[in-house]
N, C-alpha and C positions, 0 to 999 in steps of 0.2 A: 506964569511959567515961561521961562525963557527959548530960544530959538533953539538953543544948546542942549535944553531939557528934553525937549518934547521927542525928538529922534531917538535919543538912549530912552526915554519911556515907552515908545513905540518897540523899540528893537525886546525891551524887556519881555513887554506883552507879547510880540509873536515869537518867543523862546516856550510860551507855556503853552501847556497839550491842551487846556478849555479855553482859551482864547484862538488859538487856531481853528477847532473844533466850531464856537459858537461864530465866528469869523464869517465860516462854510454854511451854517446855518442862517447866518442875516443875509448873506449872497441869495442863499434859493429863496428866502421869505420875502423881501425886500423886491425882489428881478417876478415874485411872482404878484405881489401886491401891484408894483407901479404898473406892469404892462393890466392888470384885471381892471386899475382906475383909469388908465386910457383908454382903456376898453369900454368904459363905464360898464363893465360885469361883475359889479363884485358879488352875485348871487356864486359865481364859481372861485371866491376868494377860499371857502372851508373847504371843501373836500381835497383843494391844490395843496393846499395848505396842509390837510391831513395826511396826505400821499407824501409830502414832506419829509412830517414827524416820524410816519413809519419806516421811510426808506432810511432815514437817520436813525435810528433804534435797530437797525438791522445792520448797521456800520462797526467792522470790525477791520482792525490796522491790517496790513498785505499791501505788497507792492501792487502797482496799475494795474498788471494781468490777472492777477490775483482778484483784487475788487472788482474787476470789470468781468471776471468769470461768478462770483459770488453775486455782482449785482443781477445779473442772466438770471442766477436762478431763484434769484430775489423776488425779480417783476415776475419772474412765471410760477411762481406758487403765489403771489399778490392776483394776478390775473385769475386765475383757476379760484380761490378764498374769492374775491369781489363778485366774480361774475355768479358762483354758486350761491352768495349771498342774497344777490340779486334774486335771480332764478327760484330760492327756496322761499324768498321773504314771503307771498303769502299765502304758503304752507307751513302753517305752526309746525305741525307735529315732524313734517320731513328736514322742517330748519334746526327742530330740536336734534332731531336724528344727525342730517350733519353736522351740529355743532359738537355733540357728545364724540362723531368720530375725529372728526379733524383736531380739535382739542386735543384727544389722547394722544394721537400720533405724532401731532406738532411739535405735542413739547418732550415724546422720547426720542424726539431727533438731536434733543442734548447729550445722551448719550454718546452721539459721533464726536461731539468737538464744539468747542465755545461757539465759532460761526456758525454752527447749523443751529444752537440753542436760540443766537441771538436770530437767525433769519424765522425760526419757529417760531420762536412771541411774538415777534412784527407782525407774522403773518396774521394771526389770531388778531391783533391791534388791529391791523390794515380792516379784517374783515367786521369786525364792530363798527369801524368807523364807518364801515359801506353801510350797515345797518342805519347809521345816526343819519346818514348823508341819505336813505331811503325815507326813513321816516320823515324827515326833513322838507322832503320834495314833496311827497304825498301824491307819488305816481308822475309828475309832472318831468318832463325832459326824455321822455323817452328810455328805453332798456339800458343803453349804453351812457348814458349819462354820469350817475356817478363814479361806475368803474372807469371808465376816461378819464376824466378826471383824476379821483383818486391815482393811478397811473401815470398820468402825465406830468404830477409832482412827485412821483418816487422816481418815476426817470431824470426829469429834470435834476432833484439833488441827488441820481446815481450818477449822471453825467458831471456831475461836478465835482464828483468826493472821486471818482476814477482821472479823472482832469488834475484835479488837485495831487492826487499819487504819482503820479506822471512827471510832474512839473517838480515836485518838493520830494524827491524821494527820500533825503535820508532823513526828515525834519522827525519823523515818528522817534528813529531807534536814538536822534539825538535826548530826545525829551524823554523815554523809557532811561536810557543811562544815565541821567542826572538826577533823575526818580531817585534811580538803585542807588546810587551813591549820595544821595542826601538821606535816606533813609538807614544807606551804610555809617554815616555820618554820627545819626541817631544813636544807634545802635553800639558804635566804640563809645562815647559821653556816656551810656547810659550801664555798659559793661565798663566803665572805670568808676563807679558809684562801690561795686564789688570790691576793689582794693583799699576803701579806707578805713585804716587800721583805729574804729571807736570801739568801744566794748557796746552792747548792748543793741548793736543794729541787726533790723530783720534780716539776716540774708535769705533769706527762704522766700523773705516776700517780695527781693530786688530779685532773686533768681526767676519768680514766676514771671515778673516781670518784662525780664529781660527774654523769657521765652516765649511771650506774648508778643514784644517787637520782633523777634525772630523770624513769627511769620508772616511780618510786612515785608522782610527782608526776602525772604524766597520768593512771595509773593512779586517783587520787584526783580528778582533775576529771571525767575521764569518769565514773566512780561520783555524784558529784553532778549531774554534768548529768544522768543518766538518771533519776535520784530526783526533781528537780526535774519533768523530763519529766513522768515518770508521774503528776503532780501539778497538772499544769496543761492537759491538754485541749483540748477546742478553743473555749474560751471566754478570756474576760481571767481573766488571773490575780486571786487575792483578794489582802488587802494581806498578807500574814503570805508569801505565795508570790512575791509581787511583790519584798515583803523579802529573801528567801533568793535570787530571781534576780540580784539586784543585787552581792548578797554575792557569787557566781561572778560575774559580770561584773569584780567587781574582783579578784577572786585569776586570773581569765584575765590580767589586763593587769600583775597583780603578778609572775605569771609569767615573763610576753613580757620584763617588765624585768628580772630576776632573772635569767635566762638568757643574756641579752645579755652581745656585748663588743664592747668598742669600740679593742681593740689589745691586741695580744702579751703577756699579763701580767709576763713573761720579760727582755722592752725594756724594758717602763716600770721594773721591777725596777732593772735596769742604771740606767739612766738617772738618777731620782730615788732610787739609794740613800741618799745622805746628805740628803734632805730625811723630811716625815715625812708628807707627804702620803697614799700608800698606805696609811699606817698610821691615816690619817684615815677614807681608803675603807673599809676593813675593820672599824673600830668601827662605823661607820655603820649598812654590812649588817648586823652583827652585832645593832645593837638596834634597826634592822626585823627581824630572824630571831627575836625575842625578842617585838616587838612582836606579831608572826601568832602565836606561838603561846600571848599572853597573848590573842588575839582568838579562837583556838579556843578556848580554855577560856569564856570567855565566853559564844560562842555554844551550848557543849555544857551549862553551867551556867542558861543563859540570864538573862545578865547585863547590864549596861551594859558598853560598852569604852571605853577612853580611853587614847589612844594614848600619850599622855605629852606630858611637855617633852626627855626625854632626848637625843632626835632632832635637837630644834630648835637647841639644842647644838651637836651634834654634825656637823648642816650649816654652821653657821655657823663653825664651826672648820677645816671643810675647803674653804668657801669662799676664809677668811682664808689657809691654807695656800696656795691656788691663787693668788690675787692675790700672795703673797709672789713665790711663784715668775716669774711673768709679771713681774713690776720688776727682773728680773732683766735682761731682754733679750737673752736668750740665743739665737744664729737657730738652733744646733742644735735648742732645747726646741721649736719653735714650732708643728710640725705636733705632735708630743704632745701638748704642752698644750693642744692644740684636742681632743684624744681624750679628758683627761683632764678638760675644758671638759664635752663631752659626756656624759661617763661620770656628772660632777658631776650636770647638769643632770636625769641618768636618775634617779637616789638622791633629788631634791629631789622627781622626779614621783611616784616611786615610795613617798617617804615621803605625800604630800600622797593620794595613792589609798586608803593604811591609814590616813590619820587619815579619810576618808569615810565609812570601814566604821561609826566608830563612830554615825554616823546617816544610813545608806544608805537610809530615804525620801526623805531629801530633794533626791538626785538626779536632774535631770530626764531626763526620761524621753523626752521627745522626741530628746534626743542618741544615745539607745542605739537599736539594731536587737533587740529581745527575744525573738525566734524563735530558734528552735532546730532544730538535724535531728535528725529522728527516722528513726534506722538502724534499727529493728523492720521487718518487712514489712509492705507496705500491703494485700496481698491473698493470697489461697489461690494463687492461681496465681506470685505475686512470693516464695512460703516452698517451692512446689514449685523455680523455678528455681534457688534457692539450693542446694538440695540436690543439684537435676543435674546444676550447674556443680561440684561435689564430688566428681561422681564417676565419679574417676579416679585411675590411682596415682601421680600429684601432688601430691596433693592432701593435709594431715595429715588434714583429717578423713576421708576414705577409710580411709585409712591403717590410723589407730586403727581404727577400727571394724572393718574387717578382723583386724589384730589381737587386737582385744578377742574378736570373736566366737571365735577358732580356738583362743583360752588358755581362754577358756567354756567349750568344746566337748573341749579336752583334761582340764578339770579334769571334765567328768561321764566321761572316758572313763574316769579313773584312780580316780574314787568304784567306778564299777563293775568294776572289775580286781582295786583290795582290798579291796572292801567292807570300808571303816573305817567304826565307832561315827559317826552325826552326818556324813556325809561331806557332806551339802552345803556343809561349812562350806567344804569346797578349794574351791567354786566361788564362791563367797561373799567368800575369804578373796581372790582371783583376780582378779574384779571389783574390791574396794577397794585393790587395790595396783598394779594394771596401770594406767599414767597414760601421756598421751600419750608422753612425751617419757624419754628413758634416765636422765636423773639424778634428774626425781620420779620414777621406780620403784624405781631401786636405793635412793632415801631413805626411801620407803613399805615396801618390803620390809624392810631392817632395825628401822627404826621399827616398823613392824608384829605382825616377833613378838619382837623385846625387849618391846613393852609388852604383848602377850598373858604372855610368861614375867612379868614385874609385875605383871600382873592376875591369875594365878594363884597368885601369895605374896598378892597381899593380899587376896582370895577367901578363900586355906587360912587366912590371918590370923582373917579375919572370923569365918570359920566356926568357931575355934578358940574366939573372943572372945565371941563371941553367938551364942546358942542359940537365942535366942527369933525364930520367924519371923516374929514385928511388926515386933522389929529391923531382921531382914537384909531385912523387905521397903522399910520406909525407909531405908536405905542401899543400897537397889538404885533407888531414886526418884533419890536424889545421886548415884551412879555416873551415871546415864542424864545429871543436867545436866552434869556431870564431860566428859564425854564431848561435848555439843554447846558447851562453854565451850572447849575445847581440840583438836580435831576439825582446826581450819586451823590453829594457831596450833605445837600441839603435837602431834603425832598420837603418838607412844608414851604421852602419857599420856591419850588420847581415847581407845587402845586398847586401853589397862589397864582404864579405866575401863568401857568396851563389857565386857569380860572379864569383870569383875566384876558389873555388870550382870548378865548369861545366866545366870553359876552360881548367882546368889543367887535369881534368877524358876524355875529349873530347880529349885532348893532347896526351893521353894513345893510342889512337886508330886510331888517325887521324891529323888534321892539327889546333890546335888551333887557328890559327890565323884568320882560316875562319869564325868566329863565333862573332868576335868583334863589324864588324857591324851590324848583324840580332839580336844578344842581344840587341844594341843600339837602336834600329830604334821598336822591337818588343815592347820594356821594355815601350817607347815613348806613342807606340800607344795604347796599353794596357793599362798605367795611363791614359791615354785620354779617353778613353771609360769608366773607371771608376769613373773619376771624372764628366764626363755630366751624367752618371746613376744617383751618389748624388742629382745632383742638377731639372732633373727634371722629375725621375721616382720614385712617390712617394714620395716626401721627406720627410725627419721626421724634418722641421725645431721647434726647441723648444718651439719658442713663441707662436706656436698654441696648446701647451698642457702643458703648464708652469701652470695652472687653476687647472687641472687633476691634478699635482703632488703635485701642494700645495693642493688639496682639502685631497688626500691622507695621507702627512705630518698632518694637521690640526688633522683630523680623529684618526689616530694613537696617536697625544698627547693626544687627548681624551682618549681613551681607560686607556693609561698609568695613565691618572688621575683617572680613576675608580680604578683599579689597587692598585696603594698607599693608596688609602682613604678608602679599604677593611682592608688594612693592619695595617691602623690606629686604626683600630674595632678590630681584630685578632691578631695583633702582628707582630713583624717583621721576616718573613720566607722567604729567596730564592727559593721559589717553583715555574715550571715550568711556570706556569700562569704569574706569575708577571715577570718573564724575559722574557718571549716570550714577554710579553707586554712591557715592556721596549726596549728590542731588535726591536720589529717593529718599534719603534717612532725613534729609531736613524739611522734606515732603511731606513724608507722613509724621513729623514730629510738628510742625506747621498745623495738619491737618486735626492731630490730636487737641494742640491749643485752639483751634477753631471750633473742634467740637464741647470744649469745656467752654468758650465764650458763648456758646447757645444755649450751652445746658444753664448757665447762669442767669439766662435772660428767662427762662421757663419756671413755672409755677412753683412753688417752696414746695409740696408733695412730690415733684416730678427731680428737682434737684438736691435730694437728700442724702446722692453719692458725691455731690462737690469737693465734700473736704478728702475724700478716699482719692476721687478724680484728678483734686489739683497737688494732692501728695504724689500720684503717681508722675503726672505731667512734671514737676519738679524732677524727682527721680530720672528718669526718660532724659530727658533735656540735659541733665546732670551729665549722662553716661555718653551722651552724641557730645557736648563738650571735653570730655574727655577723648574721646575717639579722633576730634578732630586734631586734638593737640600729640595725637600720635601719627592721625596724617599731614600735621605742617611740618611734623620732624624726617617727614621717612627719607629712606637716602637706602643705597644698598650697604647691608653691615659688611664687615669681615668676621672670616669664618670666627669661631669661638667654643669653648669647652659648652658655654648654656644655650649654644642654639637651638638642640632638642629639646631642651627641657620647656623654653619659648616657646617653641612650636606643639607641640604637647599642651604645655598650660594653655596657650591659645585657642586651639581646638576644644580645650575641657571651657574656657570663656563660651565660643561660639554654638556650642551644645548644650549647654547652661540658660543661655540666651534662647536659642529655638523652643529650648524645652518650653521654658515658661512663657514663650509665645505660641507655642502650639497649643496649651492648657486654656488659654485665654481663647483662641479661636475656635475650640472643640468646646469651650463654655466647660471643662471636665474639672472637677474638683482638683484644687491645687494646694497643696501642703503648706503652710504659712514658712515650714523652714523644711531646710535639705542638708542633708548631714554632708553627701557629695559635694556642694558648693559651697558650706560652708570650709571643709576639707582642702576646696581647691583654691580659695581664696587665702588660706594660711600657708600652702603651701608655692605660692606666688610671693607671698609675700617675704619667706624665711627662704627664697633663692636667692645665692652670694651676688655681692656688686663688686666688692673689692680689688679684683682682678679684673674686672669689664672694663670694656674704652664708653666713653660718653653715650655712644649713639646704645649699645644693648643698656647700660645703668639707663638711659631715658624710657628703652622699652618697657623694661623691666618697673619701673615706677608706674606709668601708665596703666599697665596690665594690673600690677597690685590695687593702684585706683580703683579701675573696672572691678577686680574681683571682689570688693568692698563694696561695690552696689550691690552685686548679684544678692545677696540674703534681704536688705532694705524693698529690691524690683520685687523680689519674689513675695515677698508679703505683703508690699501692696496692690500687687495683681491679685492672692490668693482674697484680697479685701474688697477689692473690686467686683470678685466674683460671687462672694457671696452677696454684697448689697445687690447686684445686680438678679441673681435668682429670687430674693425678698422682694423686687421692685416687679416681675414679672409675676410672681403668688400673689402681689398684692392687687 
């Protein structure tokens, strides 16, 4: 590698979030290993070491004050878990007792907010490990021993990740934005697959598709919004924050356009086969899809962008295509080509917002609404309600928790029944593989101990290879980042890597090779206890609340349609209201495809609403793209003869909509058709255009659109509802 290389590979590497991440982890492992080998202690290399792991599992993005108030309350729920650890360890029955409380409570502190989820499992981690790090000693070191310990390396790497926020502040919300907009990227390539004009393509199953990347896509703007959040206070943002808020502002509206449709891709298909129009559309997205994610790179590099000429092209070729078609004069084309008018018009705005990016100060600032909602709670008493509105058997997070607690509590029952070598590992091994939901456990369970059996060959590897405990104790430092580099991404090899890890710090002190099988046999039984938890301590199989989540989805595009049709009356504003309101509807349309991605992972009995499921998800997802493509149009109308009749059909859409979201949430028998809706989707449709200016004929198409799902939604909710009452009888 050349002198030239190795700086641009280095500069690569610290633009990405798991190399930064595992960076901070070699720092604490590394700074705790060399001072334990100077020390010649390395009997205190594990416990430091696990005080580590845990305070990194309990790391969640926030500026310095932010982490440094989080780590606070990090080590003091760590302290209070180790020391009662200590204190209970040799009282079975009262360890049991605090494990079954602490357990429950731990983990409905998820209900507050990702960071208290995430400082609630560590906690639970941390205090297993005190167990390990008890058993370990075998009373030896005195009361305070392992909890110091333990402590002293969750401080050490909370000192470090608060040091690190301090120093790099805006490195997070660079790395979230390049996310968003490489997944944005995805997402336009993957929504121009939709315009090409072959006979015989599934669009049904590029639609489902495309609404299963969708919710990476939200998934990645909410992850930015809340980085940016945590970043901007209650003060005016700085310029460099100011920067990055702009950048979301326009991947929100690159979105809104990107999702959008402005007619049946299927018709237009039919329709302009033999022209080449579509095929114009589809290059277009295509390098915008290209352009975002030469603009993530960018911003992850922190480069200049520039959008290109390629685009400008490429509008103008599909402009010319559309003028060809229009000298046609064809009256069958003519409500089309006003769709296809509009569709143009979206790709022109939509390219013209990505060329913004590349010098988004210069945006005025008076046009945008720059606030944000902050879904954190605002008080002790607003993080209490949250938890007590949870708790019910409802509720997932109940749920889990409940669960989790009872698989905890079975796996200390069966350490004590066989007393196996090292058993807290079954409760240990129990906790990381029990996940909310049936298909992440059954994929954590496999994964889990296949990569414990691969951390065990390449453990006996190592130990075969290197003798030397300088060695295995640096390559017990790379196991440890091994393991937080691959932990989400990969977990059998996060778990190899953990594996190898423990036998080579347990090598330090003792006999590695004693541990091969009690890891094996513990790792076994531990998955085992967790996967019968799943299956039938509460379970949260999907097809019993697939109802609930589509009545939610419904609900929200509701909303979103009030929303637009304000905006219609007032003008086009990014203000808080109408993005929260938009942001909910891709939220819970997100959340839907999330719950159909589990349901699919769950047992053939349990998933035999799929195909009602993913018709509905279709459907759903149909109708928010539709909706969006009436909020990339809005603008305030001028007055006009059809404004009532708009506004009237409107209201008759959005009561339409509730309806058969309320039916779905009351679980109440729902009529597969409705003579009202069908009534009001014909008579949307048979309102004049003739005399309309562009901006109401755009409404007016949309709306028809919409009203053309409403009979399709309602029958497959009405379908939903029944499998789902057969799935409860059954």
């Amino acid at each position: 590698m050349s002198a030239f290389a190795l700086p641009a590979l280095l500069r690569r590497l610290w633009a990405l979030d798991p190399f930064v991440y595992t960076l901070r982890v070699f720092i604490a492992l590394a700074g705790i290993m060399a001072l334990c080998w100077q020390q010649e202690r390395m009997d205190l290399v594990i416990p430091a070491f696990l005080g580590v792991i845990a305070c990194a599992l309990a790391e969640t993005d926030d500026n310095w004050r932010g982490r440094l108030l989080a780590l606070a309350v990090t080590l003091a729920c760590f302290a209070v878990a180790a020391i009662a650890v200590k204190a209970l360890f040799p009282y079975p029955w009262l360890f049991l007792a605090g494990m079954v409380v602490s357990t429950f409570w731990l983990t409905m502190l998820g209900a507050i907010g990702e960071r208290y989820r995430a400082i609630g499992y560590a906690t639970l981690i941390l205090a297993i490990y005190t167990t390990i790090g008890v058993e370990q000693s075998r009373g030896h070191g005195g009361f305070w021993h392992e909890p110091a310990l333990l402590m002293a390396g969750a401080a050490w790497y909370g000192a470090l990740s608060v040091l690190w926020a301090a120093v790099f502040v805006h490195q997070p919300v660079q790395q979230r934005l390049a996310g968003l907009y490489a997944v944005l990227g995805d997402y336009l390539v993957r929504k121009a697959s939709l315009f090409e004009p072959v006979r015989g393509v599934d669009l049904e199953a590029r639609r489902l598709a495309l609404a299963q990347l969708n919710s990476k896509v939200v998934a990645a703007l909410n992850a930015a919004k809340e980085s940016i959040f945590s970043r901007l206070g209650q003060s005016r943002p700085g310029r460099k924050t100011a920067r990055y808020l702009r950048l979301y502002f326009i991947a929100q509206d690159v979105h809104e356009r990107a999702s959008s449709s402005h007619y049946p891709y299927n018709e237009l298909a039919e329709a302009f086969f033999h022209s080449d129009i579509l095929f114009r559309c589809q290059r277009l997205l295509e390098l915008q899809g290209q352009a975002c994610r030469r603009l993530a790179r960018a911003i992850r590099l922190r480069r200049p962008f520039d959008a290109g000429d390629a685009s400008r092209q490429a509008r103008a070729d599909l402009d010319a295509s559309l003028d060809y078609l229009r000298r046609q004069s064809r009256p069958e084309w003519s409500g089309l080509l006003r769709s296809v008018a509009a569709l143009s018009g979206n790709l022109a705005e939509l390219d013209r917002r990505l060329g913004q990016a590349s010098n988004p100060d210069k945006l005025d600032e008076q046009q945008q609404d720059n606030s944000l909602f902050d879904r954190s709670p605002q008080s002790l008493g607003e993080a209490i309600d949250r938890v007590r509105l949870q708790l019910t058997p409802g509720a997932p997070v109940f749920r889990y928790a409940v669960r989790l607690t009872l698989a905890l509590a079975a796996g200390y029952g069966m350490l004590h029944l066989v007393h196996p070598d090292q058993g807290y590992w079954i409760v240990l091994t129990t906790l990381f593989v029990c996940a909310p939901s049936y298909g992440a456990t059954r994929t954590r369970l496999v994964q889990r101990v296949l990569g414990t059996v691969l951390g065990l060959v390449v453990g006996w590897v190592v130990f075969k290879l290197f003798s030397s405990l300088m060695v295995q104790a640096l390559i017990a430092v790379l196991a440890g980042v091994v393991f937080f580099a691959t932990r989400s991404t990969r977990y059998m090899i996060g778990t190899a890597a953990i594996t190898v890890l423990v036998l080579l710090c347990f090598n330090q002190i003792g006999n590695g090779y004693d541990l091969f099988v009690p890891r094996l046999v513990d790792t076994v039984l531990g998955a085992l206890i967790a996967g019968l938890a799943v299956m039938v301590v509460l379970p949260d199989w999907q097809g019993r609340q697939l109802d609930q989540v589509a009545a939610k989805a419904l609900a929200a595009n509701s909303r979103y349609l009030r929303e637009i049709m304000i905006q219609y009356e007032t003008g086009k504003r990014d203000d808080l209201a109408y993005r929260l309101a938009r942001r909910n509807a891709h939220n819970a349309d997100a959340a839907f495809s999330m719950a159909m991605s589990n349901m699919l992972a769950e047992p053939g009995h349990f998933r035999r609403d799929a195909d009602a499921g993913l018709r509905f998800l279709t459907l759903s997802h149909t109708l928010l793209n539709y909706l969006s493509g009436l909020g990339a149009h809005r603008e305030n109308l001028s007055d006009h003869a059809s404004d009532d009749q708009i506004a009237r059909m409107t209201m008759g859409v959005i009561h339409a909509l509730d309806a058969i979201a309320s039916g779905l949430a009351r679980r109440a028998p729902l009529d597969a058709e409705s003579r009202e809706e069908a009534a009001l989707a014909q008579a949307i449709a048979q309102l004049p255009e003739d005399d309309a200016d562009d901006g109401h004929r755009l409404v007016l198409t949309q709306l028809a659109l919409i009203g053309r799902l409403l009979a399709p939604l309602r029958k497959a909710a009405s379908t939903l509802l029944r499998r789902d009452r057969g799935a409860e009888g059954g």
